[in-house]
C-alpha positions as CSV (number, residue, x, y, z in Angstrom):
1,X,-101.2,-41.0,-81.2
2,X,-102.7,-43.3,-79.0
3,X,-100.7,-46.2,-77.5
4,X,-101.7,-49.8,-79.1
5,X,-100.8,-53.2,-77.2
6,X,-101.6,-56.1,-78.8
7,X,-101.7,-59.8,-76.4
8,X,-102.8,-62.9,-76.7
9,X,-106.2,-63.0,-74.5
10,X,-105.7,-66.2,-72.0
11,X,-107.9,-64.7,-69.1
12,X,-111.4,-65.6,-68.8
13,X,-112.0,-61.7,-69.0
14,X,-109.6,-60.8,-71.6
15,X,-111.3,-63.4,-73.8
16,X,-115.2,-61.9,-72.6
17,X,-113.5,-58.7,-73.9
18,X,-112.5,-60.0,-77.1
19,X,-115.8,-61.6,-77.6
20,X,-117.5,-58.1,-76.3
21,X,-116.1,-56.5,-79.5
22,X,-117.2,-58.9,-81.9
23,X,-120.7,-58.7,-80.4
24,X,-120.9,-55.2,-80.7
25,X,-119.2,-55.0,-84.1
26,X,-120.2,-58.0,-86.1
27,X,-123.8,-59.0,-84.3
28,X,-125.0,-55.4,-83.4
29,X,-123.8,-53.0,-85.8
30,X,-123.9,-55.3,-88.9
31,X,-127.0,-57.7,-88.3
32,X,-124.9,-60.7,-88.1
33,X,-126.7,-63.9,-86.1
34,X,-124.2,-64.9,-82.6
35,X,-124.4,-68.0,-83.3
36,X,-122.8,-67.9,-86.8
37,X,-120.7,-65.4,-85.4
38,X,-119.6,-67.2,-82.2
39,X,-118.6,-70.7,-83.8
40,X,-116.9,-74.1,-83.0
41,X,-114.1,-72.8,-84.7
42,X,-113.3,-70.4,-82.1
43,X,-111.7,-73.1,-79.8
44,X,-109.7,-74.0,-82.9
45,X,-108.3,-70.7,-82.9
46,X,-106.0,-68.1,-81.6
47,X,-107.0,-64.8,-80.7
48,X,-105.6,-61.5,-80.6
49,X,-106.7,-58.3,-78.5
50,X,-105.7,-54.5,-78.7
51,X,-105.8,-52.6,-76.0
52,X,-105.7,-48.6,-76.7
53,X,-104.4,-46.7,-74.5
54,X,-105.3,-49.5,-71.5
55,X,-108.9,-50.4,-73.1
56,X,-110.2,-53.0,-75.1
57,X,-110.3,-51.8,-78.8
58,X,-110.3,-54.7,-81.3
59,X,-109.5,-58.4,-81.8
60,X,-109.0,-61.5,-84.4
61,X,-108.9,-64.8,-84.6
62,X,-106.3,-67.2,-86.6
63,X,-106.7,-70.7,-87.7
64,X,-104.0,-72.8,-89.5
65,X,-105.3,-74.5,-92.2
66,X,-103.5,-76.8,-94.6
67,X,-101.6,-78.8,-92.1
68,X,-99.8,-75.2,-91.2
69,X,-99.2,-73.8,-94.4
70,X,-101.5,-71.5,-94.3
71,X,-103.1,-68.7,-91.5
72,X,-106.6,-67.8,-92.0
73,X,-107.3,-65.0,-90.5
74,X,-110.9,-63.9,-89.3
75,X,-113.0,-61.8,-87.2
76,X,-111.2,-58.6,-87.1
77,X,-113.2,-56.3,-85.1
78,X,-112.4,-52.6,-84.2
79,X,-114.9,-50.6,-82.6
80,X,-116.4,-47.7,-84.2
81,X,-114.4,-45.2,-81.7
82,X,-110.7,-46.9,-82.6
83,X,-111.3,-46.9,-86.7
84,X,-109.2,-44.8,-88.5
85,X,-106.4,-44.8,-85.5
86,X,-104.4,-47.6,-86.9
87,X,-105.4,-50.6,-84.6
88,X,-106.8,-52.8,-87.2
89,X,-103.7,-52.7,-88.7
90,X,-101.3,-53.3,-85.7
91,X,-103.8,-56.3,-85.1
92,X,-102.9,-57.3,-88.7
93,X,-99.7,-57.2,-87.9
94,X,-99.2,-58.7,-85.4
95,X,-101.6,-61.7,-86.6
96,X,-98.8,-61.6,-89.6
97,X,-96.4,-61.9,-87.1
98,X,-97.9,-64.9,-85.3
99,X,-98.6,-66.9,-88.1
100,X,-94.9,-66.3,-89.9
101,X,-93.5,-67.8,-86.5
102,X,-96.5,-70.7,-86.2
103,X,-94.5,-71.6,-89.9
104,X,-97.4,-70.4,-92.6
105,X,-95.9,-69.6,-95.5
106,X,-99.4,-67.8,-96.8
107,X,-102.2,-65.8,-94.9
108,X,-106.0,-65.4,-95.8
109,X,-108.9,-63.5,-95.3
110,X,-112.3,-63.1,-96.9
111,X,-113.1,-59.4,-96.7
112,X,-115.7,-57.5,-96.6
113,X,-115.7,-55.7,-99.7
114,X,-115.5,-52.4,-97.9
115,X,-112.8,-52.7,-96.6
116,X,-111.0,-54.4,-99.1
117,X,-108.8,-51.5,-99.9
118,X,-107.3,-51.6,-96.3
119,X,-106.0,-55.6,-96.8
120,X,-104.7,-54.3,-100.1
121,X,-102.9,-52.1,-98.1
122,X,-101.1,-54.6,-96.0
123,X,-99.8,-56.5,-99.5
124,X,-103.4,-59.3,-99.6
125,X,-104.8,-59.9,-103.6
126,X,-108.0,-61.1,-104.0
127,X,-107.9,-64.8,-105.8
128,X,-111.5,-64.9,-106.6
129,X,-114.8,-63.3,-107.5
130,X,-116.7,-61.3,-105.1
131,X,-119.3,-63.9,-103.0
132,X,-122.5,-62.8,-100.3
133,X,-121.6,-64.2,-96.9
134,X,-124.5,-63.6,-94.1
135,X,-125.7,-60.7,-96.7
136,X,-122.8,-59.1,-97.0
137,X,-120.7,-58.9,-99.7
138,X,-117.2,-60.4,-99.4
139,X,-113.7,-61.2,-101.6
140,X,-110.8,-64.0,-101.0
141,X,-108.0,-62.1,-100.7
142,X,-104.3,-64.1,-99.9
143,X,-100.2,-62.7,-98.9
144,X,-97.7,-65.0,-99.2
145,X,-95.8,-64.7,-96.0
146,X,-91.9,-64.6,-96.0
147,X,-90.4,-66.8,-93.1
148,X,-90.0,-65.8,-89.9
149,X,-86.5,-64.7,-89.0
150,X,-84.0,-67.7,-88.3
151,X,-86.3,-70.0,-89.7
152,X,-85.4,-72.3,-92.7
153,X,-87.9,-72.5,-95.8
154,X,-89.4,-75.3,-95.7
């Protein structure tokens, strides 16, 4: 099994490796335009980077929405070679992580429909009826997060 490290890119290269995947995953392999891909809400947002074994293999981004309450999470890219070898998951988790301590009490995503199954897997319902974003089909899916440990509920 291949060793997984997940950071928080603050580097100007980390982050041109971060935005490297998302290029090649979400503009490249699926048609999507950079610039609605590569948004103002990327300075908004923090990101996350796995590394497999040493190399760059995927990344997210999470906003807060809701004055806190609740972590959006968006962007997850893996590249093709790292799929099925459990990074998109440890970036979940770890995105999970990071928003239970940033004090959401509820994460989000809009899914691709594909892949829907695989945010199922992590615990995430869709809330809503399937919707077209950029062509490609897509479904609100939410998890209510339990607090991080030590913390009070609010």
């Amino acid at each position: 099994m291949p060793a997984i490290a997940i950071c928080e890119p603050t580097a100007p290269a980390e982050i041109e490796h971060a935005r490297a995947i998302r290029r090649r995953v979400f503009v490249a392999e699926q048609g999507i335009g950079e610039a609605l891909e590569f948004d103002d809400r990327d300075d908004q947002a923090r990101h996350l980077l796995a590394h497999v074994d040493g190399a760059p293999a995927g990344t997210l981004r999470i906003r807060l929405l809701e004055a806190g309450r609740v972590a959006k999470i968006e962007r997850v890219a893996v590249l093709a070679a790292q799929r099925r070898h459990r990074v998109g998951r440890a970036l979940m988790v770890a995105a999970l992580d990071l928003a239970r301590a940033l004090g959401a009490g509820e994460a989000r995503v809009h899914a691709q429909t594909v892949v829907e199954p695989f945010y199922a897997g992590l615990g995430f319902v869709p809330v809503d009826a399937v919707f077209e974003e950029d062509g490609i089909a897509h479904i609100a899916m939410r998890l209510p997060l339990a607090p991080a440990c030590g913390r009070a509920e609010r």
